[in-house]
N, C-alpha and C positions, 0 to 999 in steps of 0.2 A: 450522537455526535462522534462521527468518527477522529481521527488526527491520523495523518499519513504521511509516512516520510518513504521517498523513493531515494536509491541512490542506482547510479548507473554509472559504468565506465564510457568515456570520451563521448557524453550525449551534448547532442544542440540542445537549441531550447525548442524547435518544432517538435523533437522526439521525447525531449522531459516531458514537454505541454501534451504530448498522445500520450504516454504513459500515466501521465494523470488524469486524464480523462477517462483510459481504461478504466485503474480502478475506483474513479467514481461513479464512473457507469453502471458497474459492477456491482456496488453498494447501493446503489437506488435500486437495481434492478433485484438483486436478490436478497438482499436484507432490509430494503424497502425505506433504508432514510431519505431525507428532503431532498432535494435537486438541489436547492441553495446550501444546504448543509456540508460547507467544504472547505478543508483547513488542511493544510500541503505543506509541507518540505519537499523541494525537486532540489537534487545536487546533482550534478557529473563529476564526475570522477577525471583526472588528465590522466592518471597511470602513474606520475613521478612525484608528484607532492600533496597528490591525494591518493590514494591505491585502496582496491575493492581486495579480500583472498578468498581464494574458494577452490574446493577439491571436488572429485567425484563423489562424493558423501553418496552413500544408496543407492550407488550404479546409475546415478544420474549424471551424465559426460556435460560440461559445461564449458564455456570458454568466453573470452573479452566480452559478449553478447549478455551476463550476467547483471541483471536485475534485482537489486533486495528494495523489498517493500515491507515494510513495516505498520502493522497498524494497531490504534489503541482504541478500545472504545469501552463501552460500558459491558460488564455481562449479561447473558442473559441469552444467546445464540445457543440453538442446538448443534451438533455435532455436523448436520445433512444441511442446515443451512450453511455452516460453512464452509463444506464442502463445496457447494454450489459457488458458494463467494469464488473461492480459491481456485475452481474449473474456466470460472468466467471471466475473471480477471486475466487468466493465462491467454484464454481466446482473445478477449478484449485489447490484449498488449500485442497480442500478433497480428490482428485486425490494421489496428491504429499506428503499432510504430514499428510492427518488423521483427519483435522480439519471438524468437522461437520459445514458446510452453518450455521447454526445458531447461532455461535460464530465468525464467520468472519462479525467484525463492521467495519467500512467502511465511512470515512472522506476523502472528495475533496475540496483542495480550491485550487482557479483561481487566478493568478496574471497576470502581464504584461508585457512584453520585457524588458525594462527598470529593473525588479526587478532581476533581473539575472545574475551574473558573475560568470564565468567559471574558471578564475583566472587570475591573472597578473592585477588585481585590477580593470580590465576592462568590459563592460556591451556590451558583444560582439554582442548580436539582437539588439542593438540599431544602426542603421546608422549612420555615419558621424562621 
């Protein structure tokens, strides 16, 4: 179960809705969860009372076109798989909504069974 939260500067919602689709396309395709398995934050950003910042970090040139995607999920990926995630999701974003691979930044963090409910206050991966 993954959780994704995109933010993007000055996005419609046709271009949230293709960017999210990227990366859950992306996540079926190469880390193999459910089709229906899909829990989103899509934000735009206007520039003056929400604002994205971002540098050249590692000679990578970025500009207004800047993408962060953030994802959580369980551990348990190899390194190669998620490489693959993170090569297709770039593709996937360019595909679908225009985003140059070079502004698609890209955050994974890993948690546990135990960090997770579903609802009904309860920690449903957790046994017993």
């Amino acid at each position: 179960m993954p959780f994704v939260r995109i933010d993007a500067l000055r996005a419609d919602a046709d271009r949230l809705d293709a960017l999210g689709r990227a990366v859950h396309d992306a996540l079926v395709e190469t880390i193999g969860f459910p089709p229906n398995d899909r829990f989103q934050v899509l934000t735009s950003h206007d520039g003056t009372s929400g604002m994205l910042r971002y540098d050249d970090y590692l000679g990578v040139p970025r500009d207004d076109g800047i993408v962060y995607v953030s994802l959580t999920m369980r551990s348990g990926r190899t390194p190669a798989q998620k490489q693959s995630l993170y090569r297709r999701i770039a593709e996937l974003a360019e595909e679908y909504a225009g985003t140059e691979p070079r502004n698609v930044f890209i955050t994974l963090t890993e948690n546990e069974s135990a960090d997770w409910s579903f609802g009904h206050g309860v920690a449903q991966y957790v046994e017993g």
